[in-house]
C-alpha positions as CSV (number, residue, x, y, z in Angstrom):
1,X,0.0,0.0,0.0
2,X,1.3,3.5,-0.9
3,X,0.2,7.2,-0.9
4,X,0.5,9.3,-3.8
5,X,1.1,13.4,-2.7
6,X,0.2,14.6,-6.1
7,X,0.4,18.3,-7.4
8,X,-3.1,18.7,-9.3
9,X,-1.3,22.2,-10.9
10,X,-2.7,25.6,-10.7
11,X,-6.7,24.6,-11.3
12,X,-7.0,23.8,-15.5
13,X,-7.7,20.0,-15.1
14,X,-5.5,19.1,-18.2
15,X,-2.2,20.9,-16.3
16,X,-1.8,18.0,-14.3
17,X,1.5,15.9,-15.0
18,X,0.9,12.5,-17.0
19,X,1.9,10.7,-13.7
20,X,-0.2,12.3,-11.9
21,X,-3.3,11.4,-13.9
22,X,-2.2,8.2,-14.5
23,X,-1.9,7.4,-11.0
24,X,-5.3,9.4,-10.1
25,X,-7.0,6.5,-12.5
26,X,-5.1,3.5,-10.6
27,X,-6.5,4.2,-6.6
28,X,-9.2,3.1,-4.9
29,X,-9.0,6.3,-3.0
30,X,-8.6,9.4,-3.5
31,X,-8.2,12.7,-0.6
32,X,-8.4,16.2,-2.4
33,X,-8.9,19.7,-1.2
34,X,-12.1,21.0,-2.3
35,X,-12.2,24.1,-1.7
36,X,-8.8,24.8,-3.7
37,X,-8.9,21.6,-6.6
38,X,-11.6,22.1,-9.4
39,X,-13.9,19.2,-9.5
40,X,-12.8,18.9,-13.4
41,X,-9.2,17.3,-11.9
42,X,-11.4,14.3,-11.2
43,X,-12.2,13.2,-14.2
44,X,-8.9,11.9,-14.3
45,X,-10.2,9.4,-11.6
46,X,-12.2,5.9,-12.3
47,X,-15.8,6.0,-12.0
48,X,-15.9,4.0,-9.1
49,X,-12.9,5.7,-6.8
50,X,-13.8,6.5,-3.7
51,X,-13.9,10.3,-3.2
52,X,-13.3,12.5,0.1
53,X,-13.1,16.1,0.0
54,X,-10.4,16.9,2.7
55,X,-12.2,20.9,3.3
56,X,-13.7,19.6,6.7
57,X,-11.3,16.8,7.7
58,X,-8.9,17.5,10.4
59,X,-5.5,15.9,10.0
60,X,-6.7,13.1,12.1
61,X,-9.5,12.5,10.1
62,X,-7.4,12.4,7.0
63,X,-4.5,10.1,9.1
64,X,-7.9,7.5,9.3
65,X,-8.5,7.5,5.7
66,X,-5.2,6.4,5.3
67,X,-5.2,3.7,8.1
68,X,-8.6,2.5,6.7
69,X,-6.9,2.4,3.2
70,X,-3.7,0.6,4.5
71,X,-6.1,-2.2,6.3
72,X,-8.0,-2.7,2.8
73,X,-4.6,-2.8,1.3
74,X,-5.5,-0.3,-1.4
75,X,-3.4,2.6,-2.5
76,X,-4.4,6.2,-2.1
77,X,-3.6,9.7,-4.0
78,X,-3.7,12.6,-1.9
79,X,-4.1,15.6,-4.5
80,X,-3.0,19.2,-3.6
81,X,-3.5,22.1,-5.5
82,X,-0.6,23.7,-7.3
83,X,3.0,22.0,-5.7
84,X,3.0,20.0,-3.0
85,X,6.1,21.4,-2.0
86,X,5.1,24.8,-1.3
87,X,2.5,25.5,1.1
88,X,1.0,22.3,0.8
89,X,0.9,21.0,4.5
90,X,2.3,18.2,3.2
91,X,5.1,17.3,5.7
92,X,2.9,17.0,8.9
93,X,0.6,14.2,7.1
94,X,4.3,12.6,5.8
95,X,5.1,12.9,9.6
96,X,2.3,10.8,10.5
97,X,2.7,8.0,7.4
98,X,6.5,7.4,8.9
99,X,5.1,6.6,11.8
100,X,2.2,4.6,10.9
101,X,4.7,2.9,8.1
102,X,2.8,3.7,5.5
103,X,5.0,4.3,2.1
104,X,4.4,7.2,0.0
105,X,5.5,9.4,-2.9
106,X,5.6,12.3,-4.2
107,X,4.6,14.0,-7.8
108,X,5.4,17.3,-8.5
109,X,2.7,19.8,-10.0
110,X,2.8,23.2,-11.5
111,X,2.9,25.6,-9.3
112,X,0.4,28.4,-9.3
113,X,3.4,31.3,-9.1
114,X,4.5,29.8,-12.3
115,X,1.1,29.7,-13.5
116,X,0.2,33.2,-13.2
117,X,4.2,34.2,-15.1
118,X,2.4,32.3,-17.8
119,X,-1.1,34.2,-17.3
120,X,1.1,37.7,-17.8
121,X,3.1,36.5,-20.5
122,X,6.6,37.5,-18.3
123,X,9.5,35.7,-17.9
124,X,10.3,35.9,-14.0
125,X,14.6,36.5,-14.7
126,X,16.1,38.9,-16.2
127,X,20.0,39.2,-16.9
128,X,21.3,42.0,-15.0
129,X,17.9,43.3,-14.0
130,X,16.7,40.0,-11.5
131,X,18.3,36.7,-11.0
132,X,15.9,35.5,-8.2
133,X,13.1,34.4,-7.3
134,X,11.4,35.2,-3.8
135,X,8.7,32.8,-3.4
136,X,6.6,34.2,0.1
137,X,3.3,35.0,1.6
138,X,2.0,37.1,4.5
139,X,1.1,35.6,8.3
140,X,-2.1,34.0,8.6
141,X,-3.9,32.2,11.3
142,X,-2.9,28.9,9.7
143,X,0.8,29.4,9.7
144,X,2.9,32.5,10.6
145,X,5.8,33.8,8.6
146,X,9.2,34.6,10.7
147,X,10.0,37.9,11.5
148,X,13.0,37.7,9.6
149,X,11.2,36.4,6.8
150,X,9.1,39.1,6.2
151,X,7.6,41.1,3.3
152,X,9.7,44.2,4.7
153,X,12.9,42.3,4.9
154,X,12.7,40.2,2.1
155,X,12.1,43.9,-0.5
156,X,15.8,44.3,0.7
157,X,16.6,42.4,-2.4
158,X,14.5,43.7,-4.9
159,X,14.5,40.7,-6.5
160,X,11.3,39.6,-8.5
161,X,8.6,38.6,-6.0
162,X,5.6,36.3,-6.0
163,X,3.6,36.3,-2.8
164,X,1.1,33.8,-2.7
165,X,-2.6,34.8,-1.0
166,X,-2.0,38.7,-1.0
167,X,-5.6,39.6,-2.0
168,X,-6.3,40.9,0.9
169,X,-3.8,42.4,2.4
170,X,-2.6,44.3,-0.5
171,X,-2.2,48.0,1.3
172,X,0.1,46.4,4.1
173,X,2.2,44.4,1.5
174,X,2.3,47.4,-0.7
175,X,3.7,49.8,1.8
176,X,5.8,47.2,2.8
177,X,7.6,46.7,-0.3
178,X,7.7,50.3,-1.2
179,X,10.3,50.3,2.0
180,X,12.8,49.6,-1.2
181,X,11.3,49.1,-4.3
182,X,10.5,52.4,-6.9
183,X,6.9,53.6,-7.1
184,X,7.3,52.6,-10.7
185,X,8.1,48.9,-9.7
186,X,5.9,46.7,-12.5
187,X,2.7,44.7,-10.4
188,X,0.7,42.1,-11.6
189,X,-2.0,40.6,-9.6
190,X,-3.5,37.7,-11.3
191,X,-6.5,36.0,-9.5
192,X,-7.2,32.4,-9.9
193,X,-4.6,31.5,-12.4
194,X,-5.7,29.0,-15.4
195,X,-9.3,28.9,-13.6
196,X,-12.3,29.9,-16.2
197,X,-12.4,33.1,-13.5
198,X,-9.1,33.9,-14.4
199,X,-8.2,37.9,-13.8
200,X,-5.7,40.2,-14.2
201,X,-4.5,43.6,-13.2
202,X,-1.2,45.1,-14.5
203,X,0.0,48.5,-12.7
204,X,2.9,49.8,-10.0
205,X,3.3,50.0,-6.5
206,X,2.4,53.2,-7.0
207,X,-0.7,52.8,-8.5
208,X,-2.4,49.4,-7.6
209,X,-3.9,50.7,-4.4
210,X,-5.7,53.7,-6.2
211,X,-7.0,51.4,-9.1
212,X,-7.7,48.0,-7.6
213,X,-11.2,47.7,-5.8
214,X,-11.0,46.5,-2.0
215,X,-11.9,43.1,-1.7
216,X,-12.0,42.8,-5.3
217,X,-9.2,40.4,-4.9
218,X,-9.4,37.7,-2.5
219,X,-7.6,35.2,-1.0
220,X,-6.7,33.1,-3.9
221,X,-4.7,36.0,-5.6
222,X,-1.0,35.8,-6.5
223,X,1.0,39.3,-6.7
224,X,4.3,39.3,-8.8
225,X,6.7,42.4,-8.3
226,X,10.0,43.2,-9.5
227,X,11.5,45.4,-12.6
228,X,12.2,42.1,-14.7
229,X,8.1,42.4,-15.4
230,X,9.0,45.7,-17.1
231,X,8.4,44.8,-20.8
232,X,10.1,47.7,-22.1
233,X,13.7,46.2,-20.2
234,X,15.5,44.4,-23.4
235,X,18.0,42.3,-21.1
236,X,19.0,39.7,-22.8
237,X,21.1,37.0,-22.6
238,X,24.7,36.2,-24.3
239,X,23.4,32.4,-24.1
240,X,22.1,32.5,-27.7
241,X,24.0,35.1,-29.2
242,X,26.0,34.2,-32.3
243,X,29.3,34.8,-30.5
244,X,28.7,32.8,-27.4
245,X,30.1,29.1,-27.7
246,X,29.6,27.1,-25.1
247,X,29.4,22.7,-24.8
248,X,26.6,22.3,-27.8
249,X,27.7,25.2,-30.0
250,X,30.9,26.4,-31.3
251,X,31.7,29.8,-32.5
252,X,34.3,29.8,-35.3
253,X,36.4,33.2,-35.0
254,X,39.0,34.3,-37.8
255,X,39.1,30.8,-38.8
256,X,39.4,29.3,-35.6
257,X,37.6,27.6,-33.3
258,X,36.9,30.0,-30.6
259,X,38.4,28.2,-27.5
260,X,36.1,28.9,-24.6
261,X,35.1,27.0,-21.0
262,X,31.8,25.3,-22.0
263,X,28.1,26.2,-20.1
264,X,25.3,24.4,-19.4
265,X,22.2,25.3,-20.6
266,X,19.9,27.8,-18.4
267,X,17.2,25.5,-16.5
């Protein structure tokens, strides 16, 4: 007997990995979060799966869907939205499994951050401009963020942000970034990412607050920040420039082969 922790993606149904829907029509039983996984991911599922929507379970509810599924001998999928990796609450169920010895696995899914890049058409890097990535959120009463670990402390960087479930708190995170980033720092909120209720705003620091609605955005918004979102920033790479040679290309120079210390592809 196993558990599957498998990323259901963003919320499009057919975003799901081929793993992961492969393994969501093998189980007997199947855990998902329905208040956060569309009910179009289980079509994915056989027609005579057991279902159980995890919204009301506590985590000791859910550890005896597993104990009753490990006494039947049946494998289970438990399906998360987005990755299970990032605020998934993943590891305290994983926790739990060790100590019951139930076996489990885990399949990655699209994350919703990368999800709503794709929504805004932006690629999240920029050479010179933003090599990072600050994946974050804001405290809630589920889980609080460190101190040190804040919104505040993080802008430091000014690297390109995404901060996941910032509907609404947008005027704290706002002034909290514009502790170090420009007023004219690009800000794109997108809202439900690859749902049919998809939404986007594009603006600035300085001017999201004045033309986004309050409450408009809710809970299941994703706010990307940073200068690399600034279309009109023509950064670009030497990776694919005709004079860069590197392991899979080589750049012939006055007739000779232009003797450089190979690089790996960008990821």
């Amino acid at each position: 007997m196993k558990v599957y922790f498998i990323g259901a993606g963003p919320g499009a149904a057919d975003l799901i990995t081929l793993r992961g829907a492969r393994l969501l029509g093998s189980v007997d039983m199947v855990l998902y979060a329905g208040s956060l996984v569309p009910v179009e991911m289980l079509q994915h599922c056989r027609p005579d799966t057991e279902l159980i929507d995890t919204a009301q379970l506590d985590l000791e509810q859910q550890q005896a869907c597993y104990v009753r599924a490990r006494d039947a001998g049946i494998d289970v999928v438990r399906l998360h939205s987005g990755d299970p990796a990032i605020y998934g609450a993943t590891a305290e169920q994983m926790r739990r499994l060790d100590a019951l010895g139930i076996a489990y696995e885990i399949v990655p899914g699209v994350s919703s951050f990368t999800a709503a890049a794709a929504a805004i058409g932006a690629e999240l890097t920029k050479p010179e401009v933003s090599q990072s990535v600050i994946l974050t959120r804001v405290s809630g009463r589920a889980s609080a963020v460190p101190e040190l670990e804040s919104i505040a402390r993080l802008a430091e960087h000014r690297a390109t942000m995404c901060i996941f479930l910032s509907g609404p708190h947008l005027k704290k995170i706002v002034g909290d970034l514009l502790l170090h980033y420009p007023p004219g720092t690009p800000v794109r909120l997108v809202y439900r990412a690859t749902w049919p209720e998809q939404r986007v705003y594009e603006g600035t620091l300085g001017t999201v607050l004045e033309e986004t609605k309050r409450g408009a955005w809710n809970l299941t918004t994703m706010m990307l920040v940073g200068a690399a979102l600034d279309r009109g920033v023509a950064a670009e790479s030497s990776l694919y420039s005709k004079d860069f040679t590197h392991l899979f290309r080589v750049v012939k120079k006055q007739g000779k082969e232009q003797d450089q210390e190979p690089e790996q592809e960008r990821a």
